[in-house]
RODO-2510 file (C-alpha; in nm, 4 decimals, decimal comma):
residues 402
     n   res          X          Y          Z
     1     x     5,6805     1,6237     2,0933
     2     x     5,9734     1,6087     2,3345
     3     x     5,9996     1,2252     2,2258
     4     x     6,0559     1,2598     1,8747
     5     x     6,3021     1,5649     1,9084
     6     x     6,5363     1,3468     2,1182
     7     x     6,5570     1,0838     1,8269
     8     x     6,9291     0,9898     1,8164
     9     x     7,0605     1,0093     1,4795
    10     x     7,3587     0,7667     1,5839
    11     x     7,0247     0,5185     1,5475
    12     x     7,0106     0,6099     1,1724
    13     x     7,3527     0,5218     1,0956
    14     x     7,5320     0,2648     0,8461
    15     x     7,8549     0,1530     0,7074
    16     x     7,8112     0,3216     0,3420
    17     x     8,1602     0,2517     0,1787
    18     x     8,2762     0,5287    -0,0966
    19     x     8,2456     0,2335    -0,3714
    20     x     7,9165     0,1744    -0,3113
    21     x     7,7902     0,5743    -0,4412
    22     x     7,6805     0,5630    -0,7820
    23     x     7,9136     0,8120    -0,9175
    24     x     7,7018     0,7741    -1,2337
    25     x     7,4250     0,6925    -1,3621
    26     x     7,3372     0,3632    -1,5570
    27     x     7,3767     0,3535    -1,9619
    28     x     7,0008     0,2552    -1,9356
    29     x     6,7763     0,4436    -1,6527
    30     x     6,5103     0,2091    -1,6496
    31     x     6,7898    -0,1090    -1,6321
    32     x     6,8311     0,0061    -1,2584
    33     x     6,7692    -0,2444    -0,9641
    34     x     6,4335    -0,1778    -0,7764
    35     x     6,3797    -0,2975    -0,4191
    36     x     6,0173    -0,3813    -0,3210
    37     x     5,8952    -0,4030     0,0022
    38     x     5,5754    -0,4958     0,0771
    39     x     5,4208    -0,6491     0,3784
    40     x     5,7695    -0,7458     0,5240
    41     x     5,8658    -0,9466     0,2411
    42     x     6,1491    -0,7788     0,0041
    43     x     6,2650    -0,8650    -0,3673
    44     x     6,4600    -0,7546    -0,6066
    45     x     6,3247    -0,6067    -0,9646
    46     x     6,4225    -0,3956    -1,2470
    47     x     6,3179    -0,0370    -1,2588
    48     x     6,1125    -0,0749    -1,5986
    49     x     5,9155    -0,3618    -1,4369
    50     x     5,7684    -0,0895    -1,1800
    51     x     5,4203    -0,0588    -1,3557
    52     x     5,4019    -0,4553    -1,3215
    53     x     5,4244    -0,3888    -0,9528
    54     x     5,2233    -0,0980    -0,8354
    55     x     4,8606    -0,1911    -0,7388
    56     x     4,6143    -0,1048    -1,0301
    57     x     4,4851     0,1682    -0,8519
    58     x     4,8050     0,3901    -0,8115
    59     x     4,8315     0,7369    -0,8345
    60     x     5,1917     0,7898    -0,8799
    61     x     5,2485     1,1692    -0,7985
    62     x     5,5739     1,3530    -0,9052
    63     x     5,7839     1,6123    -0,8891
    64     x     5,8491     1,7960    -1,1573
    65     x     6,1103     2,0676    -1,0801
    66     x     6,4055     2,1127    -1,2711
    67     x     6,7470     2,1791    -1,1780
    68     x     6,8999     2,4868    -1,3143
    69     x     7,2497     2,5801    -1,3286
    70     x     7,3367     2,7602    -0,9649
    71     x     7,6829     2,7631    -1,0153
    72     x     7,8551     3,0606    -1,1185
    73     x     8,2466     3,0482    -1,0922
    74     x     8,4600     3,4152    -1,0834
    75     x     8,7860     3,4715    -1,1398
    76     x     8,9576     3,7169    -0,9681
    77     x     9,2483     3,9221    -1,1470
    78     x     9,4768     3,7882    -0,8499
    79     x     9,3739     3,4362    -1,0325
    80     x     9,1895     3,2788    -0,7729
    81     x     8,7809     3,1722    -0,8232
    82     x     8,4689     3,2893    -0,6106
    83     x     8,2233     3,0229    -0,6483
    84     x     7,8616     3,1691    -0,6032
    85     x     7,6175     2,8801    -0,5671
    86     x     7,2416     3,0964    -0,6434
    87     x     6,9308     2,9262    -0,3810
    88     x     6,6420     3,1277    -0,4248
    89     x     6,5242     3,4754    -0,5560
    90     x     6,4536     3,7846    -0,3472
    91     x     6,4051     4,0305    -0,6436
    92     x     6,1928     3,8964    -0,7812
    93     x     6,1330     3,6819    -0,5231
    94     x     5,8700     3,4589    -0,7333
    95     x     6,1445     3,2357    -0,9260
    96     x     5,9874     3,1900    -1,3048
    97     x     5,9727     3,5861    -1,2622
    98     x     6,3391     3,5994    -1,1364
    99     x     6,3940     3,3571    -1,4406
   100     x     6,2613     3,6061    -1,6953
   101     x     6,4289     3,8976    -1,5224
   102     x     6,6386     4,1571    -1,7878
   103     x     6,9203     4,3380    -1,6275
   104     x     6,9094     4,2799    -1,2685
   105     x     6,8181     4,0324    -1,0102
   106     x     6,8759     3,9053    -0,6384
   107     x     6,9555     3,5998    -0,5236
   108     x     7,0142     3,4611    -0,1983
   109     x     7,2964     3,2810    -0,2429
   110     x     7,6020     3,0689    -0,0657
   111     x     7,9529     3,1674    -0,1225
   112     x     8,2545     2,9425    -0,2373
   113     x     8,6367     3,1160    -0,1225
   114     x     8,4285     3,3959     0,0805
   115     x     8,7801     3,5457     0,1738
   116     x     8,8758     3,5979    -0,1548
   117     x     8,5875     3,8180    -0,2086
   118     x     8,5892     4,1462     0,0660
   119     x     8,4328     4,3886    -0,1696
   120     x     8,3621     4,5302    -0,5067
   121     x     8,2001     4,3477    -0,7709
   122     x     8,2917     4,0472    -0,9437
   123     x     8,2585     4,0206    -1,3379
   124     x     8,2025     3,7273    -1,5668
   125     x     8,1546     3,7563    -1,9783
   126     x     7,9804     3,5140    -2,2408
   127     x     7,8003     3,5322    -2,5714
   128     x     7,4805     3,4867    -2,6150
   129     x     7,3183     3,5857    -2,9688
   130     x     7,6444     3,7170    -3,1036
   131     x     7,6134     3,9859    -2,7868
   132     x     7,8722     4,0130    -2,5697
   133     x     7,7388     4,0028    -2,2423
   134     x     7,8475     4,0682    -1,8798
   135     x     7,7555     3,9718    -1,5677
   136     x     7,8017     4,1568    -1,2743
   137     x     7,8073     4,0343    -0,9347
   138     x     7,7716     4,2565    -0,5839
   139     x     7,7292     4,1215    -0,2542
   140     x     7,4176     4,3163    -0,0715
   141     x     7,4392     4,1548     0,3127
   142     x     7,4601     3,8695     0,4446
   143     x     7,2727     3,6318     0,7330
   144     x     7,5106     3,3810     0,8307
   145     x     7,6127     3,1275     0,5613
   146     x     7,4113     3,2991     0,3206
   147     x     7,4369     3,6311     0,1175
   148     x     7,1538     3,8493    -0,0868
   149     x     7,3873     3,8906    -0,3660
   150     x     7,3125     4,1515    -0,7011
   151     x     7,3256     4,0483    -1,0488
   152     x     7,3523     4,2935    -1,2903
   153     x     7,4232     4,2283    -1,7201
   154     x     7,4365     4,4534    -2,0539
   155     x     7,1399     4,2826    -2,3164
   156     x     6,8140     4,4357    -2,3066
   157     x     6,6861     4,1124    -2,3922
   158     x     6,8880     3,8822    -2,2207
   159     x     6,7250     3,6605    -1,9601
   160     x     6,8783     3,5768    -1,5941
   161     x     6,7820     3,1962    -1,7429
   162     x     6,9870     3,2292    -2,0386
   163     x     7,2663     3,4045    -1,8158
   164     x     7,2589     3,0776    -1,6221
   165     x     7,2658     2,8555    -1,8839
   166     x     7,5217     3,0088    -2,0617
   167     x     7,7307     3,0961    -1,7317
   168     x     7,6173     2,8387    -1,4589
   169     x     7,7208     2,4892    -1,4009
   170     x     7,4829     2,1908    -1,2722
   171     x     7,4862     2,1796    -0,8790
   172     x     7,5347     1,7615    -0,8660
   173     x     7,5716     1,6419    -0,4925
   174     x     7,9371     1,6963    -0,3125
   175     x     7,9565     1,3568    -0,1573
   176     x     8,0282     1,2239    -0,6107
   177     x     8,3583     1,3962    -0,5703
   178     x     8,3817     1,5171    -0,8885
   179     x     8,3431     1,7932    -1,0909
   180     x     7,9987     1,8204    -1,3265
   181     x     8,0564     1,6900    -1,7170
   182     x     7,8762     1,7628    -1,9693
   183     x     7,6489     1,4329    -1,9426
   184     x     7,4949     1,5621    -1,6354
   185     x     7,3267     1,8211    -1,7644
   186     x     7,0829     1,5627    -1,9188
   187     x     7,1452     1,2504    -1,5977
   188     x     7,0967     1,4843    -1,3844
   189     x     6,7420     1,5979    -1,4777
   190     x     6,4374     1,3748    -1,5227
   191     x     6,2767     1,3018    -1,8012
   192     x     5,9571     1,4986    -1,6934
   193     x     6,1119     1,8110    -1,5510
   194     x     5,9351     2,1119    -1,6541
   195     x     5,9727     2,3982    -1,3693
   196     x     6,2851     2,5364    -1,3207
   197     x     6,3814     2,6225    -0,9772
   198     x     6,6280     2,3110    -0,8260
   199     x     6,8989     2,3006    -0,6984
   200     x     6,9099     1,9202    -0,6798
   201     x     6,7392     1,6968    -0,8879
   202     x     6,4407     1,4843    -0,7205
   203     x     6,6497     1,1840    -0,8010
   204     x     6,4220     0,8985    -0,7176
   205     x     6,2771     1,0228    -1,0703
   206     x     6,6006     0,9369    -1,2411
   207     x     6,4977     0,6147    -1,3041
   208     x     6,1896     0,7101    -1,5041
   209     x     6,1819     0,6978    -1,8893
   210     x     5,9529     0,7666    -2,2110
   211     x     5,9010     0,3886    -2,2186
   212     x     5,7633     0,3153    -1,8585
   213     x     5,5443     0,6491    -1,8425
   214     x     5,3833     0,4824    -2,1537
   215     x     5,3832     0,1086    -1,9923
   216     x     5,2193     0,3443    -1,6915
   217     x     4,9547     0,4565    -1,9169
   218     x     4,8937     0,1229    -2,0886
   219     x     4,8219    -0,0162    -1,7302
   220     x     4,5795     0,2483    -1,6334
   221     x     4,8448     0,4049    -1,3513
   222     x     4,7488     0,7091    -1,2533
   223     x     4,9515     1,0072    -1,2436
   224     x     4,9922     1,3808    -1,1184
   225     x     5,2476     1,6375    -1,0832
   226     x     5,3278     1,8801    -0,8461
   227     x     5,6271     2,1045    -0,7688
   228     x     5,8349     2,1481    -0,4811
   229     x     6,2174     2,3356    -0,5595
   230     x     6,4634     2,1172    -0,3843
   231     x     6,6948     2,3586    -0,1977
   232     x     7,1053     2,3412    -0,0961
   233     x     6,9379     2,2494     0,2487
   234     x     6,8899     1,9181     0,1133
   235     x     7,2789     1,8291     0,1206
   236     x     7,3074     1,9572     0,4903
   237     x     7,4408     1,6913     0,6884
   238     x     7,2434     1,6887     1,0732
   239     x     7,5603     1,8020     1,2842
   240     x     7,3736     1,7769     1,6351
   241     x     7,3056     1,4269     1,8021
   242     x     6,9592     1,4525     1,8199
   243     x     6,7129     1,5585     1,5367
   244     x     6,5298     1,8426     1,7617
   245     x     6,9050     2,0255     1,7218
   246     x     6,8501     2,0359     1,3228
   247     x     6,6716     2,3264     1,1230
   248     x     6,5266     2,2007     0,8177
   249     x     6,5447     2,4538     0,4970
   250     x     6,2089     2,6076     0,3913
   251     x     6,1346     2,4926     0,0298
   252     x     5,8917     2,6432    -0,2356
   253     x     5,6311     2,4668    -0,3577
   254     x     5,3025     2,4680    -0,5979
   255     x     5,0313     2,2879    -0,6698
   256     x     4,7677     2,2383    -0,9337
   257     x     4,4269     2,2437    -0,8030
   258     x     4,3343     1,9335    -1,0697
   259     x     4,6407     1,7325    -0,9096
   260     x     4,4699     1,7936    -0,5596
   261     x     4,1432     1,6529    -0,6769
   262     x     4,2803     1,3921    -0,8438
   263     x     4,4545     1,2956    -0,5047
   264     x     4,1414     1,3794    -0,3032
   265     x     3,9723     1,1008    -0,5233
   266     x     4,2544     0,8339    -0,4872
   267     x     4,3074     0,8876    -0,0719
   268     x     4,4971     0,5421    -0,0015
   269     x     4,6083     0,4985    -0,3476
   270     x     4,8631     0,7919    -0,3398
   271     x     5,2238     0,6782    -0,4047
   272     x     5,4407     0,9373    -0,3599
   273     x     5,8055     0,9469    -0,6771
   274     x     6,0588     1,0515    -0,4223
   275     x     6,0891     1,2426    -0,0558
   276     x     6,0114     1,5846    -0,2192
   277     x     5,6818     1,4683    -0,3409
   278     x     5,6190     1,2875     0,0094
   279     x     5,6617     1,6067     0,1938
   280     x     5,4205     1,8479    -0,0486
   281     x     5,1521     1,5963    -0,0462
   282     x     5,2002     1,5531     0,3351
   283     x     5,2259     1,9443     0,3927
   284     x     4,8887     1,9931     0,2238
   285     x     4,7383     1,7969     0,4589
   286     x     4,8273     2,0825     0,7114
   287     x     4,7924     2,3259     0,4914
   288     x     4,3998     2,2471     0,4804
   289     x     4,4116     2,1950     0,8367
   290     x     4,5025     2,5669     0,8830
   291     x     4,2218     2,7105     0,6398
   292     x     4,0030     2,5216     0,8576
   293     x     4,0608     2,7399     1,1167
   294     x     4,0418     2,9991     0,9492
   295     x     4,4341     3,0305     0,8490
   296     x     4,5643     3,1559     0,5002
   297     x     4,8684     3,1424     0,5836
   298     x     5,0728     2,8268     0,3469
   299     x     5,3387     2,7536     0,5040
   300     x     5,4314     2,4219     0,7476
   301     x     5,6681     2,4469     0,9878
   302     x     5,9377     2,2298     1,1133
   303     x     5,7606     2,1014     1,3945
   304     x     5,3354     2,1669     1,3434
   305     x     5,2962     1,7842     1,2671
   306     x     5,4123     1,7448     1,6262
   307     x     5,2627     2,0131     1,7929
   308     x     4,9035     2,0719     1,6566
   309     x     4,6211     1,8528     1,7015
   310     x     4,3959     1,8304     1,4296
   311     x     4,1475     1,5937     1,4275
   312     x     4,0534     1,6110     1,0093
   313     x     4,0344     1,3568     0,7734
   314     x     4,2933     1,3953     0,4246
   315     x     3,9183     1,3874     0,2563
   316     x     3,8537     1,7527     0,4784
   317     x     4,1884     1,9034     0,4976
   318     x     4,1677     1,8540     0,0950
   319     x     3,8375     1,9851     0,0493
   320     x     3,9426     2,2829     0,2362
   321     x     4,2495     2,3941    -0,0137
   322     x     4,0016     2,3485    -0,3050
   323     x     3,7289     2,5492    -0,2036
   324     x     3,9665     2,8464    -0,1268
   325     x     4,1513     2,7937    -0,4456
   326     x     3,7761     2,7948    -0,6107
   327     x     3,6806     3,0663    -0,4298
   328     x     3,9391     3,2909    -0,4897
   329     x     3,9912     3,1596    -0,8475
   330     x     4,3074     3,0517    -0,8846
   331     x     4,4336     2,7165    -1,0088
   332     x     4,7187     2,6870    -0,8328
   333     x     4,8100     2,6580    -0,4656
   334     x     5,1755     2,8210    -0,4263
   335     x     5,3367     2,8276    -0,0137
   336     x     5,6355     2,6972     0,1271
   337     x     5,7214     2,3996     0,3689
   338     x     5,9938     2,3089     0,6181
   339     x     5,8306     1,9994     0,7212
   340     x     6,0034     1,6985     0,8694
   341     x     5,9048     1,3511     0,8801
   342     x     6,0365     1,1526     1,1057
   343     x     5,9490     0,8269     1,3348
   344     x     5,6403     0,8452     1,4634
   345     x     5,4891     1,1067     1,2295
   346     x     5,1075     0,9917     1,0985
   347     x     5,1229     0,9578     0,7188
   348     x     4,8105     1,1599     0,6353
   349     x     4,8079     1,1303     0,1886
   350     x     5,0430     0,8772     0,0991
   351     x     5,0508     0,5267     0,1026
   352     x     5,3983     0,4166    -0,0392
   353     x     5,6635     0,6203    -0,2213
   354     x     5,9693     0,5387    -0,4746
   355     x     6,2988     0,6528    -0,3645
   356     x     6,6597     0,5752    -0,3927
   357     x     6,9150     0,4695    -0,1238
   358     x     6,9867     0,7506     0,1546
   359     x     7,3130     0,8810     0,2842
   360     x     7,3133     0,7446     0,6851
   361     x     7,1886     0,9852     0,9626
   362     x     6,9827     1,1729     0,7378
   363     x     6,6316     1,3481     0,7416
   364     x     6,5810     1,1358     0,4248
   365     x     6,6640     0,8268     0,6273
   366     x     6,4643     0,9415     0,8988
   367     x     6,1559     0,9430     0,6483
   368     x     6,2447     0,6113     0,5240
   369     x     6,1681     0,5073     0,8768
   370     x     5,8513     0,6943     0,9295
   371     x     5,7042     0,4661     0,6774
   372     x     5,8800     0,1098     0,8029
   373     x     5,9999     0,1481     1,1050
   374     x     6,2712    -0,0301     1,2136
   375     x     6,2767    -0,2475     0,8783
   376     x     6,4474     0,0267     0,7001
   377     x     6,7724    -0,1793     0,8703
   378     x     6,6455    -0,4652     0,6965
   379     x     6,5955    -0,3236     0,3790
   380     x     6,9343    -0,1265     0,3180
   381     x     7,0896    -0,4515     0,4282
   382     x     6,9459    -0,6535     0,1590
   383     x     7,0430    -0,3597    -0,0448
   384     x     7,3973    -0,3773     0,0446
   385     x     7,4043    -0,7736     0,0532
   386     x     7,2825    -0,7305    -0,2988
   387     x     7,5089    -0,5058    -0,5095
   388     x     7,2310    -0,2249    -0,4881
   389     x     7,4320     0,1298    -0,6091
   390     x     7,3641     0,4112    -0,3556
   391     x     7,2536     0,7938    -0,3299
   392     x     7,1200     0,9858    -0,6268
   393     x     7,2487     0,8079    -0,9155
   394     x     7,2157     0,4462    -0,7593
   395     x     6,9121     0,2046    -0,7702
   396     x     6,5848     0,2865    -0,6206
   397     x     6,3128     0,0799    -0,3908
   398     x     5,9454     0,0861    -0,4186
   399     x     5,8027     0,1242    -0,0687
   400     x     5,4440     0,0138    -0,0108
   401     x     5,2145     0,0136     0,3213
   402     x     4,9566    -0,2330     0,3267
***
């Protein structure tokens, strides 16, 4: 344990030059580069040749959160703007119910121009169905960085969804420098995003269109869906020099119980679309360890790969989740995870994973490694030798353990 929390993340680092970030995306998704790697060897592709590649046996699972709107700009009467940037509900705290909410909601949330905001309420107005509506804003309390923060609006049948959509602005990543256009609103989601809940998109499935789900079908590839809501956390850069001095943010997540059988019956033919899906599928695996033991409880910690010992197959661990799920008839497994994979963790479910280019000393990066070692050098050097476009709207690699 002590070992992999004293991983230097000066070891993870790389020249990444500013004109290297995609700041957008390609006219084409599917025209992106692809990097495969595969038994040492590495080559370059094009996305839409990707069911071409993957072994006929794939199960290709993704994530199919969408990103919603977090951004809510105020203007003051003095003229300057509070920027509230929404995370996750409180009240409601389930977030398709916070979605649905009429009147009222509460949001943790982080706060843009804090100063300008000491007390009161902030207002904003917009139309929606010829009703003028507005929203109210109050702060509640706050935990360090982050505030429970009260929304309030006129429209008895006015959403907090359709507030946001009418009100909010897409969350895109800080290091693009530049504000969100209209374009992203559609870039910056993927083609198969169904749950709202994001405030990021799971970008490795950028890349993904209509036409290679179908080529996907045609060649008998597999595929499942699961959701994890990517959180703010995931833009936090790690600020200590080892990785046992970083907190990772607890994310939401849900299952289908016919995507976990599906996955029981393709153990080492699970390819995870992104590091979102790798770390639900992973965090199942100790999610069936607990029930084992007699623990409802589903959540992963930060650290439990480390720490416990459980000697279970995937095959068990999965077994477990669906018999509870069974037996208390539900056909969904909801919990949470703030699990981190790092060098040295024991991939459990998957077997390889598409994702895109990572930002240096990273958790992301750090994940990258858990599945090649020392390669992942290698591989963003071919990358940057190549012309390969970085971070969420560059190209992508398709990562594969023999």
């Amino acid at each position: 344990m002590s070992d992999v929390r004293e991983i230097r993340m000066e070891d993870y680092s790389y020249d990444l030059p500013d004109e290297r970030i995609a700041k957008y995306p390609l006219p084409k998704r599917d025209e992106s580069k692809l990097l495969l790697y595969k038994g040492g060897s590495i080559s370059t592709n094009v996305f839409k040749e990707l069911p071409e590649l993957l072994p006929a046996d794939t199960l290709l699972v993704f994530n199919n959160t969408k990103v919603i709107q977090a951004r809510l700009h105020f203007k003051k009467e003095s003229g300057g703007v509070v920027e509230v940037f929404c995370l996750d509900p409180i009240e409601p705290s389930e977030h398709q119910l916070s979605f649905s909410a009429t009147g009222r909601c509460v949001w943790r949330c982080m706060i843009g121009r804090l100063k300008l905001w000491k007390s009161g309420a902030l207002h904003k107005q917009c139309v929606i169905d010829g009703k003028l509506i507005t929203l109210s804003a109050v702060k509640l309390n706050s935990a360090g960085m982050v505030h429970n923060v009260e929304f309030s609006w006129n429209g008895d049948n006015v959403s907090f969804a359709e507030i946001l959509d009418s009100l909010g602005e897409l969350p895109i990543p800080p290091y693009l420098n530049r504000k969100s256009e209209e374009s992203d609103k559609s870039t910056y989601q993927t083609v198969y995003s169904k749950i709202k809940g994001s405030v990021a998109a799971p970008t490795a499935g950028l890349h993904f269109t209509e036409q290679v789900l179908k080529d996907l079908d045609a060649k008998g590839i597999g595929r499942a869906e699961l959701t994890l809501h990517v959180g703010a956390g995931t833009f936090y850069p790690v600020k200590s020099d080892e990785i046992g001095g970083h907190d990772m943010h607890t994310e939401v997540i849900a299952v289908p119980l016919d995507t976990i059988k599906r996955i029981r019956e393709s153990i080492g033919h699970v390819i995870a679309v992104g590091t979102t899906s790798v770390r639900t599928l992973e965090s199942l695996y100790f999610m069936g360890c607990r029930l084992l033991k007699g623990n409802k409880e589903m959540f992963v910690s930060q650290w439990e790969p480390y720490s416990e010992e459980y000697n279970v197959s995937a095959e068990d661990a999965l077994d477990a989740i669906m018999a509870y799920l069974q037996k208390n008839n539900m056909d969904m497994l909801h919990g949470s995870t703030q699990i981190i994979i790092v060098p040295g963790y024991k991939l459990h479910i998957v077997k390889g994973l598409v994702t895109n280019f990572h930002q240096p000393k990273s958790t992301l990066l750090l994940l990258i490694s858990a599945f090649v070692g020392s390669e992942w050098r290698k591989i963003y050097k071919f990358a940057m030798d190549n012309g390969y476009r970085f971070l969420s709207y560059g190209d992508s690699s398709l990562i594969i353990n023999n």
